[in-house]
N, C-alpha and C positions, 0 to 999 in steps of 0.2 A: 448745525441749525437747531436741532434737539436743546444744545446747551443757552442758545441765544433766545431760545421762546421759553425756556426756564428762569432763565434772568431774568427776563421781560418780564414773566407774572411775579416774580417775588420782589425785582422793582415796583410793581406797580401796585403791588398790595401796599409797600411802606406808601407812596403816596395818594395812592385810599385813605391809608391812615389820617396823612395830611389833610385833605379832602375834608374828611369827615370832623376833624379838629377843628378845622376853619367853619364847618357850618354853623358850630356850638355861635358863631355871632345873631343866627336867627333866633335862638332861645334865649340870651342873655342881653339885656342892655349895656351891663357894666361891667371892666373888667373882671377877672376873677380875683378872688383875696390875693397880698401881694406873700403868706404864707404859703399857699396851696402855688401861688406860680414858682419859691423858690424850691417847692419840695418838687416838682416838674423839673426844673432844671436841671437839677444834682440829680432826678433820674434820669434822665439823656446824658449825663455825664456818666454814671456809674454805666448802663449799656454799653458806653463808648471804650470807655475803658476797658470792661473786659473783654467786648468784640476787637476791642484792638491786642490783647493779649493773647484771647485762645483762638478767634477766628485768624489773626492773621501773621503775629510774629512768632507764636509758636509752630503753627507748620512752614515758617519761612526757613527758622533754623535749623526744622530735620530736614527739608527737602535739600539745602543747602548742603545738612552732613553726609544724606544717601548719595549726594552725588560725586562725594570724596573731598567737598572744601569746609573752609573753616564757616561754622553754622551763624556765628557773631556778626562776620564782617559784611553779609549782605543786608542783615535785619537790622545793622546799626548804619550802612548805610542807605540802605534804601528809605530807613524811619528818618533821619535825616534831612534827607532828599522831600519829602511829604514835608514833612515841618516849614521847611524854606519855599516851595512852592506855594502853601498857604499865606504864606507871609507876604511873599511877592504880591501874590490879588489882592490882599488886604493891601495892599500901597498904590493897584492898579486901578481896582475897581471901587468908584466910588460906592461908600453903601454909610446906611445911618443905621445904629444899634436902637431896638425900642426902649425909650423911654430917658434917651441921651438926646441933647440940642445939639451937640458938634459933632458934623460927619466926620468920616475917614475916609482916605483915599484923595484923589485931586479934587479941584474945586468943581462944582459944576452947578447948574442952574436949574438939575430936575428936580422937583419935587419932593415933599418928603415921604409921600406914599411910596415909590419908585424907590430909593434909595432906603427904606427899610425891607423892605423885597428884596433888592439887592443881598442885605446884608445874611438873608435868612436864605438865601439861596448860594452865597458861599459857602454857608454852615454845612449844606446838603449834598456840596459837591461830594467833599471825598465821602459819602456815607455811598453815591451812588456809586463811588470806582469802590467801594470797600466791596459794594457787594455784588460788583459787575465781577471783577477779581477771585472770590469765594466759589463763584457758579464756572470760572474758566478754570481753577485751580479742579474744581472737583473732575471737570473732565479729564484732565490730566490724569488724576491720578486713577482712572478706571472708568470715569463715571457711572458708578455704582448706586444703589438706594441710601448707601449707610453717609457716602462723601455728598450727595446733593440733598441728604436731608440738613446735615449741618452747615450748607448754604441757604436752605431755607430756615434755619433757625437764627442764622445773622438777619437774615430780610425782616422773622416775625419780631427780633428785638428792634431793629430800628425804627420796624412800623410803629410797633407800640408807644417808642417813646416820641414820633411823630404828631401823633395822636393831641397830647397838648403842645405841641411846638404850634402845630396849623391854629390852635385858639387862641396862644399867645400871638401871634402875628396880625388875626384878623380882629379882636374885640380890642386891641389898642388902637387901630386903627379906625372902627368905629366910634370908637370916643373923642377921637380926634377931629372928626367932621366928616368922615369918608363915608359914602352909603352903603348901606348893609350889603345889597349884592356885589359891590365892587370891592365891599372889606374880602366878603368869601371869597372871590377870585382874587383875586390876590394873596392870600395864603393858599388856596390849588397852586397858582404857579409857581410859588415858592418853593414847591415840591417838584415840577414838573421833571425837574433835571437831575432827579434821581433814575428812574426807568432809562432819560436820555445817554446819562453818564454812563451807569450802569452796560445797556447795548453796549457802546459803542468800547469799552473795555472789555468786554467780551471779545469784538471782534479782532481790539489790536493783540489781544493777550495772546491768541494763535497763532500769532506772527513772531512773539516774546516767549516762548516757552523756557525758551534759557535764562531766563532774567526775573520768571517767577518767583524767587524768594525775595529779589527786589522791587517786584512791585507789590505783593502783600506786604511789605515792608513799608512801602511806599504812603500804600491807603492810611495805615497804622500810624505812620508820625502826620500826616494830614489831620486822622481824625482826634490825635491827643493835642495835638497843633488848637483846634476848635476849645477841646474842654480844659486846656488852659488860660487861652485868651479872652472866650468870654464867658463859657457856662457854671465854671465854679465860681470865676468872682460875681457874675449876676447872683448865682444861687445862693451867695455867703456877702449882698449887701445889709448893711443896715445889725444895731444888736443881736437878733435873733436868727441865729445861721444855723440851728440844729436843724431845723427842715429843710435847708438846700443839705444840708449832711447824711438826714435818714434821706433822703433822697437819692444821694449818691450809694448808699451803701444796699438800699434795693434795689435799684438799677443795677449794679455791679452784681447781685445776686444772681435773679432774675436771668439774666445773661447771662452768667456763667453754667447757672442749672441747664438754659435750654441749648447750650453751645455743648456740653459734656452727654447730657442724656440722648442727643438725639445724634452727635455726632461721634 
């Protein structure tokens, strides 16, 4: 129970984050420059990246070796396994990427507020199994200060780069004719299903302890699944792609520092 009300705050801090990225539509009229949105980007990329490297396939392949198998074959297939399940809901769920006219997924008749929500709440799933996962792994292995601080340092990098996701989802949206307080709720819910993901892979993880290195594997090809689909090439539209680039390459910092120092 201890490890599920720990999830829960470090879920729900990243969608504070969101929260709080979505309000920026009360201060702002206009979107933000389309430079500062691709250096956002490639920061949620770079995060992702290394949360997928140190938070999750690297302790897949020692816990796989402590346990006497080959360290490779559960992180290459569980990363796998993530990759093609994202894929799958990108073909199921319909959702509209901002600032693209053609949806993806089946055809449908919702609107396009709804199906840009969509698309930004697949983005969040596996961030909320990455770090539902992170907080069951640390119980496992002790649950100690040193293994749940470095669940909470995957939760602060994802918060962080949450932060402008919730203002890119809600000031497009108000430009588009949505009103302010529906743009802001709508980037909240977009987030929502971080903390929900998050729980509820806590709970199944207890039942999966044997399959732990394939399911941080799991979250891992999910979440490079996301930042190769759409966040580096949004971040590297158009001539000048050095800002989705320092973008990525602080984000990958940033994350690396606060995944090594704290954990």
């Amino acid at each position: 129970m201890r490890t599920v009300l720990l999830a829960l705050e470090g879920t729900s801090f990243a969608w504070l984050m969101t929260s709080l990225g979505a309000a920026m539509v009360f201060f702002f009229k206009k979107e933000m420059k389309e430079n500062i949105h691709k250096a956002f980007l490639g920061f949620a990329a770079g995060v992702m990246i290394a949360a997928s490297v140190w938070s999750l396939l690297i302790p897949a392949i020692e816990q796989a070796g402590e346990a006497g198998g080959i360290g490779w074959i559960p992180a290459a297939g569980g990363f796998l396994l993530g990759a093609l399940f994202l894929m799958l809901m990108d073909k199921l769920v319909p959702h509209l990427h901002i600032g693209e006219r053609q949806g993806e997924g089946p055809k449908t008749s919702l609107q396009r507020t709804t199906l840009m929500v969509f698309a930004v709440t697949l983005h969040n799933i596996p961030e909320g199994m990455a770090m539902g996962i992170a907080f069951a792994n640390a119980r496992l292995n002790g649950a100690d200060t040193v293994e749940y601080a470095a669940a909470f340092a995957l939760a602060v990098g994802i918060g962080l780069q949450n932060f402008p996701e919730g203002a890119a989802i809600s000031l497009p949206l108000k430009k588009e004719g949505t009103g302010t307080l529906k743009a802001f709720l709508c980037g909240c819910l977009s987030g929502i299903v971080e903390p929900v993901f998050g729980v509820i892979t806590v709970l199944l993880a207890s039942a999966l302890v044997p399959f732990m290195p394939w399911l941080l594997s799991f979250a891992a090809g999910a979440m490079i699944y996301v930042v190769v689909e759409e966040l580096i090439p949004e971040a590297h539209l158009g001539e000048h792609s050095h800002f989705g680039t320092a973008g990525v390459l602080a984000g990958f910092l940033l994350m690396m520092i606060l995944d090594v120092a704290l954990g």
